[in-house]
N, CA, C and O atoms as a GROMACS GRO file, in nm:
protein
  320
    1UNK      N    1  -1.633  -6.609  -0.564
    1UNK     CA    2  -1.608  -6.729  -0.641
    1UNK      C    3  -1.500  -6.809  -0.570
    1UNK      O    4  -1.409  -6.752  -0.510
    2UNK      N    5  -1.509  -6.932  -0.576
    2UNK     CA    6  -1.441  -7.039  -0.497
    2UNK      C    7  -1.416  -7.167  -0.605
    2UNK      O    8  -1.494  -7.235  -0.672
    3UNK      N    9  -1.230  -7.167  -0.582
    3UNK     CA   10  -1.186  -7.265  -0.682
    3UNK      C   11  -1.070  -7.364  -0.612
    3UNK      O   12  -0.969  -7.317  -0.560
    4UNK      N   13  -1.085  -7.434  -0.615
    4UNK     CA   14  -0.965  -7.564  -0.605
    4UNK      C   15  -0.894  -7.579  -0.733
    4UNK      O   16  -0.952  -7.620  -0.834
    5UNK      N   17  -0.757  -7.542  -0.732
    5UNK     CA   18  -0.649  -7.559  -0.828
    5UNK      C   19  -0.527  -7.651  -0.731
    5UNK      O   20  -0.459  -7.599  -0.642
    6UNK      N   21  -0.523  -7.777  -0.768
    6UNK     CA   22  -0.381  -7.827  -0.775
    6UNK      C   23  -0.348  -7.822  -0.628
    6UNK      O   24  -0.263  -7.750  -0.576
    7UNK      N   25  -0.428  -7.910  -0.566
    7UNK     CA   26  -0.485  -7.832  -0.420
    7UNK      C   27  -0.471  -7.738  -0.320
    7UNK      O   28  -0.442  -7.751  -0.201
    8UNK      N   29  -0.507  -7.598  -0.414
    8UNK     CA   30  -0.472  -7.455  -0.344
    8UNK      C   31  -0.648  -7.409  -0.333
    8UNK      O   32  -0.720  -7.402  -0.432
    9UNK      N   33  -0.670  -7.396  -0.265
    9UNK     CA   34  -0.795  -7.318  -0.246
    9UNK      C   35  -0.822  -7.127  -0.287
    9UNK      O   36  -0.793  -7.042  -0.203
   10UNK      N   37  -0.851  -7.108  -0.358
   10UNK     CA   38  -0.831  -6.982  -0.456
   10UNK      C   39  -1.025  -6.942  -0.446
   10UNK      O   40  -1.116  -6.978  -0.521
   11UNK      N   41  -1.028  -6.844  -0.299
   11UNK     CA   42  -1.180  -6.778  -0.315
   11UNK      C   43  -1.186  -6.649  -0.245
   11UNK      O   44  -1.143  -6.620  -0.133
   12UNK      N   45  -1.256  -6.563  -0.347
   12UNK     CA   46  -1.302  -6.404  -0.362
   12UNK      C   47  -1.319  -6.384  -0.242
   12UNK      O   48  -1.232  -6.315  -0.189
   13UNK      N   49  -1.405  -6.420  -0.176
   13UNK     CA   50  -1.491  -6.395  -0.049
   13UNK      C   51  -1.375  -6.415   0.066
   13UNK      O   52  -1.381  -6.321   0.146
   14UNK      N   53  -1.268  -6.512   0.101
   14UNK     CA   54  -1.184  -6.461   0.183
   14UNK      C   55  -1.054  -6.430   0.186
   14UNK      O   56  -0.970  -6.426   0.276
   15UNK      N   57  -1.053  -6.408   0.060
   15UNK     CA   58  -0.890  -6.331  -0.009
   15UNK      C   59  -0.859  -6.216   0.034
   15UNK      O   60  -0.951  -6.157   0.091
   16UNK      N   61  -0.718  -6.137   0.022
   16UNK     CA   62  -0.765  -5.991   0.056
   16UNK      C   63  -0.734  -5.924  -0.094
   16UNK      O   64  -0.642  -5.969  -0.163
   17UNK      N   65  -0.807  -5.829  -0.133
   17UNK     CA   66  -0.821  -5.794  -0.246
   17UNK      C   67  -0.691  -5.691  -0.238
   17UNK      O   68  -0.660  -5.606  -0.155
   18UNK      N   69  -0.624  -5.740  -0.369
   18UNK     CA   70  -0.496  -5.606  -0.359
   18UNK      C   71  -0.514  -5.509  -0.482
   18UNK      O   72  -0.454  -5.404  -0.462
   19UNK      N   73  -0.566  -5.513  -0.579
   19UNK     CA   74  -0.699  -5.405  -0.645
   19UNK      C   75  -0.708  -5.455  -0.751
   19UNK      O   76  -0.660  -5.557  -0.801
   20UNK      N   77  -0.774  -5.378  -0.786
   20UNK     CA   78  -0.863  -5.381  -0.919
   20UNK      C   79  -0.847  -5.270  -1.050
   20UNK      O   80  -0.857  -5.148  -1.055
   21UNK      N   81  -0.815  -5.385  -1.162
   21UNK     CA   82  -0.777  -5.281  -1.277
   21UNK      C   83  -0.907  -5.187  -1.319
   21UNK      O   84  -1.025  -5.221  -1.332
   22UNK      N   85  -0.842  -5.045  -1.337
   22UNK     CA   86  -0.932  -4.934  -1.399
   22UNK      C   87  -1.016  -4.987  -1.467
   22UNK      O   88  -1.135  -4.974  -1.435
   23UNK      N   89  -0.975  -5.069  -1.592
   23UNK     CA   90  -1.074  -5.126  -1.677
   23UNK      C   91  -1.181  -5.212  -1.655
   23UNK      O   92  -1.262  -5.241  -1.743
   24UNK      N   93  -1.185  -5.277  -1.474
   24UNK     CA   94  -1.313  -5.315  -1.427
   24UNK      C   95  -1.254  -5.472  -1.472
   24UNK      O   96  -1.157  -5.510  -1.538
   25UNK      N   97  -1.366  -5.543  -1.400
   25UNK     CA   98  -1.405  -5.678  -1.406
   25UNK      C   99  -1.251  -5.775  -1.405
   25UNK      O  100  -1.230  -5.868  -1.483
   26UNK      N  101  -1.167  -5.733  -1.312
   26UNK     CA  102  -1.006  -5.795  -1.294
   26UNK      C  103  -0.941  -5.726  -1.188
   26UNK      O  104  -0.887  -5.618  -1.164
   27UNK      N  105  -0.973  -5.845  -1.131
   27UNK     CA  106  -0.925  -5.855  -0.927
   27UNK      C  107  -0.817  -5.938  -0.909
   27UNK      O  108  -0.815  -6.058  -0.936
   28UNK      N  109  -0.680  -5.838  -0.837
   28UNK     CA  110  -0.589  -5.958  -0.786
   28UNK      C  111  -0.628  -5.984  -0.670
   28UNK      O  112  -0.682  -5.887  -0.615
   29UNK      N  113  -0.621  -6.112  -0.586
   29UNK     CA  114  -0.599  -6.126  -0.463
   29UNK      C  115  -0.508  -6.215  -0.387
   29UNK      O  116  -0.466  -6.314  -0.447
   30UNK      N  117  -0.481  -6.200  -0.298
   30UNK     CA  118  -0.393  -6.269  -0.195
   30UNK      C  119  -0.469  -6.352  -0.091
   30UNK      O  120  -0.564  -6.303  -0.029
   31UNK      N  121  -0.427  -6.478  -0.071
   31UNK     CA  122  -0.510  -6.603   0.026
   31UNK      C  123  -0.394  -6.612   0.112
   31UNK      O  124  -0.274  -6.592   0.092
   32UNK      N  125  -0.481  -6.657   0.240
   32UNK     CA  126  -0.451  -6.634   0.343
   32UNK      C  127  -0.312  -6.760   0.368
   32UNK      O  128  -0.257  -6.736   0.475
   33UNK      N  129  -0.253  -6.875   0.299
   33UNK     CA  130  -0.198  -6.877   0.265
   33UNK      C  131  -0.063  -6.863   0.176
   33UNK      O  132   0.027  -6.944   0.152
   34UNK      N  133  -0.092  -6.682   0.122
   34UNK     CA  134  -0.017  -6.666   0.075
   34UNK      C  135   0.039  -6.662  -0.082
   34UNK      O  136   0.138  -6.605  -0.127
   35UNK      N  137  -0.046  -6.734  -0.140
   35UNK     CA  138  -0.115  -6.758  -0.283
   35UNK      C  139  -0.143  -6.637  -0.341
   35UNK      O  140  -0.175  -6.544  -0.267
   36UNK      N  141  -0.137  -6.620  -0.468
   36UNK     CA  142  -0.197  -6.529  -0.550
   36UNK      C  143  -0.256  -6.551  -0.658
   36UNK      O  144  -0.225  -6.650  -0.725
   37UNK      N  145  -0.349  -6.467  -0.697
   37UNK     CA  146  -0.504  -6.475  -0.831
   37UNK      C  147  -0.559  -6.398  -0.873
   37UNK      O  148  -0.596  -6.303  -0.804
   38UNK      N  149  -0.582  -6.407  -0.980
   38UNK     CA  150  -0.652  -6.270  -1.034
   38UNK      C  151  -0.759  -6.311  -1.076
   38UNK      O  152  -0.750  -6.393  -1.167
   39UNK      N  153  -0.874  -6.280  -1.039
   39UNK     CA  154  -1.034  -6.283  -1.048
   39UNK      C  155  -1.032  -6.212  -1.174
   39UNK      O  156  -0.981  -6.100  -1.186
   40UNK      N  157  -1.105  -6.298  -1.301
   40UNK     CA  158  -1.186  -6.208  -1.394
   40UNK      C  159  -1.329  -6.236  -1.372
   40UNK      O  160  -1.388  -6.329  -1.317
   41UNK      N  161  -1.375  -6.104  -1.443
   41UNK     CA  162  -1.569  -6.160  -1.352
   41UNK      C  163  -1.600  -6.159  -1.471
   41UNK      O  164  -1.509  -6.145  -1.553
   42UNK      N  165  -1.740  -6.174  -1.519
   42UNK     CA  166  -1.821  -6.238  -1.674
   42UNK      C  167  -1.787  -6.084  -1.765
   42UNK      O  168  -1.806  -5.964  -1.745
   43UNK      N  169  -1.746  -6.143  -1.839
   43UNK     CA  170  -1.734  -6.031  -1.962
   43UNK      C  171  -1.870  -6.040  -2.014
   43UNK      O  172  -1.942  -6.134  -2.049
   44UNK      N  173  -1.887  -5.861  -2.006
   44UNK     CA  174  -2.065  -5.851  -2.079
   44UNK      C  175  -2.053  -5.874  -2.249
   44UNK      O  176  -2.139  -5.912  -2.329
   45UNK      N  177  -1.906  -5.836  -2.269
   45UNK     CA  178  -1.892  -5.830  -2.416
   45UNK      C  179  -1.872  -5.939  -2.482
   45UNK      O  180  -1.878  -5.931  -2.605
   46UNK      N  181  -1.840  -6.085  -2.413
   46UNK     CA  182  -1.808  -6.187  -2.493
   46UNK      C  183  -1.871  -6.306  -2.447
   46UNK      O  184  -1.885  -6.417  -2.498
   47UNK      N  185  -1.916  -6.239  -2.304
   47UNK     CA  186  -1.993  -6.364  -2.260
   47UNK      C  187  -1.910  -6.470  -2.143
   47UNK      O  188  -1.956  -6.525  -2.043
   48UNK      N  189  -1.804  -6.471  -2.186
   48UNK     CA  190  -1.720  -6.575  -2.093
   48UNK      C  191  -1.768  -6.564  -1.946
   48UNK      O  192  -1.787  -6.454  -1.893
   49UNK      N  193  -1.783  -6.664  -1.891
   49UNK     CA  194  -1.805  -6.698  -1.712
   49UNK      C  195  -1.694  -6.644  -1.648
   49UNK      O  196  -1.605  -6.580  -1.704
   50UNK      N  197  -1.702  -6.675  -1.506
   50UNK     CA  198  -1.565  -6.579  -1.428
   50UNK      C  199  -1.515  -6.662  -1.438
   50UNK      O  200  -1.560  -6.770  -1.476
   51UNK      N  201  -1.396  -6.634  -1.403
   51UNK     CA  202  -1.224  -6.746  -1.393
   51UNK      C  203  -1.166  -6.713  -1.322
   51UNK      O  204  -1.175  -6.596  -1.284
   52UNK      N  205  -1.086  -6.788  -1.275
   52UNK     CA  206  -0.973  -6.732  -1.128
   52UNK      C  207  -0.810  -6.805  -1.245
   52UNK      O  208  -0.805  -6.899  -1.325
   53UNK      N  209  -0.688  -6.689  -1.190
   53UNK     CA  210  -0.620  -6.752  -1.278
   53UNK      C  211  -0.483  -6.721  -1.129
   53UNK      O  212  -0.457  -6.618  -1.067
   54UNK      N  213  -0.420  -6.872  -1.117
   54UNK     CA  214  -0.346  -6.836  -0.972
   54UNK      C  215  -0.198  -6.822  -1.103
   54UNK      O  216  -0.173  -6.868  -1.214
   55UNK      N  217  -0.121  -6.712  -0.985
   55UNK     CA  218  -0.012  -6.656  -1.062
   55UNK      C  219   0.103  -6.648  -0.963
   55UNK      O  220   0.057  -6.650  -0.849
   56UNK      N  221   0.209  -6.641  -0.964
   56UNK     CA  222   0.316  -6.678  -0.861
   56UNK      C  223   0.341  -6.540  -0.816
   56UNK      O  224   0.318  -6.453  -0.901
   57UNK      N  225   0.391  -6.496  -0.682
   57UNK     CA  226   0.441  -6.370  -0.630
   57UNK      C  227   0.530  -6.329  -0.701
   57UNK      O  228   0.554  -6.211  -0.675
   58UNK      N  229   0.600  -6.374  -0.788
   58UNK     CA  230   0.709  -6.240  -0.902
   58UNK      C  231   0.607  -6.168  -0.997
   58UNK      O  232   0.584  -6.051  -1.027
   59UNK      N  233   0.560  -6.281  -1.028
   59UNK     CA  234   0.448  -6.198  -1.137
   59UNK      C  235   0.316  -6.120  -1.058
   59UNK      O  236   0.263  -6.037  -1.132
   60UNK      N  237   0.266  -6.131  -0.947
   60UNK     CA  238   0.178  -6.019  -0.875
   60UNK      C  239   0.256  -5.920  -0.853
   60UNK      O  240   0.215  -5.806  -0.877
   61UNK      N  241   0.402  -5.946  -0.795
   61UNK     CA  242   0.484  -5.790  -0.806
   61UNK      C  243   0.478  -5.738  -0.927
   61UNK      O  244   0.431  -5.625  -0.923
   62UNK      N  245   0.504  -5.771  -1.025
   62UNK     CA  246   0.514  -5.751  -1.121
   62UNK      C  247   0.405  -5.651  -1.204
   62UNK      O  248   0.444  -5.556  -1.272
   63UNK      N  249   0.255  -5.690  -1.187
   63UNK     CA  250   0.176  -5.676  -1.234
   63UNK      C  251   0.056  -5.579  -1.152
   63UNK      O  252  -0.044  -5.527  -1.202
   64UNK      N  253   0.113  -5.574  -0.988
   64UNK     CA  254   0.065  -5.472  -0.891
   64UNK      C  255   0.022  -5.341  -0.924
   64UNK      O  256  -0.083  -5.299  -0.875
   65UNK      N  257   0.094  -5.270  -1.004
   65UNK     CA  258   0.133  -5.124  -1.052
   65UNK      C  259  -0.011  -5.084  -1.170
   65UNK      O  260  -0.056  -4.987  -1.230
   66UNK      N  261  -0.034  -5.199  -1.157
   66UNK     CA  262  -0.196  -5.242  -1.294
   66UNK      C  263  -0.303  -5.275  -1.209
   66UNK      O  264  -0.412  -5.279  -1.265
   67UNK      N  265  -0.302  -5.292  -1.127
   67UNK     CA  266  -0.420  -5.292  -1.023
   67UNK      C  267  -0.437  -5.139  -0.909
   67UNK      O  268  -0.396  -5.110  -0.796
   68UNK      N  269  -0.496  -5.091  -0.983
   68UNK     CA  270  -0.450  -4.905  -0.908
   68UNK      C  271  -0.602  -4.914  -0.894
   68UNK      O  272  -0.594  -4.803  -0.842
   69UNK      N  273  -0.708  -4.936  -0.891
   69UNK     CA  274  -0.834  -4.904  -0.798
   69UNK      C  275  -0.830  -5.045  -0.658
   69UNK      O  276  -0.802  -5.165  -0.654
   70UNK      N  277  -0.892  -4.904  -0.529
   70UNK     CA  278  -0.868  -5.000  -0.432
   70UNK      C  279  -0.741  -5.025  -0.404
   70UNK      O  280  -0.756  -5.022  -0.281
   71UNK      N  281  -0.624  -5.047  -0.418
   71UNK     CA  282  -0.507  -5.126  -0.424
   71UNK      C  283  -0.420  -5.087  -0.287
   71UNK      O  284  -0.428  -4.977  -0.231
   72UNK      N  285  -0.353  -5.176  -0.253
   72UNK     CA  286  -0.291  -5.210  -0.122
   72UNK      C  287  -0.184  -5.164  -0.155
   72UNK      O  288  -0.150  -5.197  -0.269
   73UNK      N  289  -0.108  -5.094  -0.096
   73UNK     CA  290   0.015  -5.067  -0.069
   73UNK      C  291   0.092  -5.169  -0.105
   73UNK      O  292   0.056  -5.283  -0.079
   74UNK      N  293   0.232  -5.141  -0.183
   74UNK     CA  294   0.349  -5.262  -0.183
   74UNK      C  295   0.364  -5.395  -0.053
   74UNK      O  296   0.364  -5.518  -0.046
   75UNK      N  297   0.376  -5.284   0.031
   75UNK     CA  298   0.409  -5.328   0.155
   75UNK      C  299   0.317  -5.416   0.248
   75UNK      O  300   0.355  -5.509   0.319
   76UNK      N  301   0.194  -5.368   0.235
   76UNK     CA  302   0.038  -5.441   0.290
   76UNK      C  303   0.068  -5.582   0.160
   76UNK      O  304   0.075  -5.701   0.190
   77UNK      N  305   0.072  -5.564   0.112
   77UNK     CA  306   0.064  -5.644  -0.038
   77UNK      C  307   0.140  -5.774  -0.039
   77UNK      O  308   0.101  -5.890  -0.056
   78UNK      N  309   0.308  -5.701  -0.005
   78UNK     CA  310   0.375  -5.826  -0.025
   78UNK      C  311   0.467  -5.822   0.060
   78UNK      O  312   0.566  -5.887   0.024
   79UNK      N  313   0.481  -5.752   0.202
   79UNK     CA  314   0.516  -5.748   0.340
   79UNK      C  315   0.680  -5.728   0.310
   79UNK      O  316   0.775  -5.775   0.374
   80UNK      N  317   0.681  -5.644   0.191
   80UNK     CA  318   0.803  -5.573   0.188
   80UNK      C  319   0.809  -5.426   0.200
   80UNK      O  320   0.917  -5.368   0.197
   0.00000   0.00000   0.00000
């Protein structure tokens, strides 16, 4: 999925994925810029379409520790 926000370019396909919550269907990623987003994909249960929601690097640190499938190292992550 590929989104223009506020002119940041925010897409799945060349982000690097820093993981994915247990509970499925919620992807953070990191753009090659440096940007961060968390991919939700279609909820089977409510129906909603996917969404990309861009979130600032305190709050991906923040929220890293919740993305434990797949997931990148601190350090791969946020080059600390």
């Amino acid at each position: 999925m590929k989104e223009i926000m506020n002119g940041h370019i925010y897409d799945t396909e060349s982000s690097l994925l820093i993981g994915e919550r247990k509970e499925g269907g919620s992807y953070m990623y990191k753009t090659g810029c440096g940007n961060f987003f968390i991919y939700h994909a279609t909820s089977h249960t409510t129906g909603n379409p996917p969404w990309i929601n861009p979130i600032s690097r305190s709050v991906a640190i923040r929220r890293h520790f919740r993305y434990s499938l797949h997931q990148l190292s601190f350090q791969e992550a946020f080059g600390e």
